[in-house]
Steps between C-alpha positions, in 0.01 A plus 500: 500500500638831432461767749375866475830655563707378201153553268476878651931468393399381183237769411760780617720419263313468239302841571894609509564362166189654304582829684838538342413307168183657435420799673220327672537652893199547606218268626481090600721243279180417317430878380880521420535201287158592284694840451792287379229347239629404155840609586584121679427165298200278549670265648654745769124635518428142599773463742379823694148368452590201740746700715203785565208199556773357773487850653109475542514153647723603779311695679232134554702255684280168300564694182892543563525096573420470111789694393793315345808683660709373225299550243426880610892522556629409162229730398618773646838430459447520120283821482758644681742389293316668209438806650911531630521439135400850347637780442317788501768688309469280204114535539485866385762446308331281267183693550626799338697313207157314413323846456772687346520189258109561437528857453778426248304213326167783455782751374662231248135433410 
């Protein structure tokens, strides 16, 4: 059984991570990873799917028997894997080269 502590841990750091990858500072995990929206894959949507129901369930001690610890673990150890992953430098970067190139595709055109 995993306890509250490392899952209250757990959501710190991610909260941590989408604050300095994303920009999203404000409001519970669940608010900050919908702000994060397209920007992460589905399957890392998934992953903080599972990570946020395990969240829920914590707070009910028969619900927090069902959770797999290791399941939830390698879970979270990949999203945060992911998320250690970008870099928010290269983000805009490639933001502003994709509309520059559009610009110059409508001028060539």
């Amino acid at each position: 059984m995993i306890e509250q502590k490392e899952l209250n841990r757990m959501a710190q750091e991610l909260e941590t991570l989408l604050a300095e990858k994303f920009g999203a500072r404000k409001g519970p995990l669940a608010k900050r990873f919908r702000r994060a929206g397209r920007r992460l894959p589905s399957g890392m949507q998934a992953r903080a799917d599972e990570v946020l129901k395990a969240l829920e369930q914590v707070g009910h001690p028969k619900l927090m028997r069902m959770i797999d610890p290791d399941h939830l673990r390698r879970r979270y150890d990949e999203l945060r894997a992911h998320l250690r992953s970008i870099d928010p430098a290269d983000r805009r970067k490639g933001f502003a080269l994709g509309a520059l190139g559009g610009l110059a595709f409508n001028i060539l055109l």
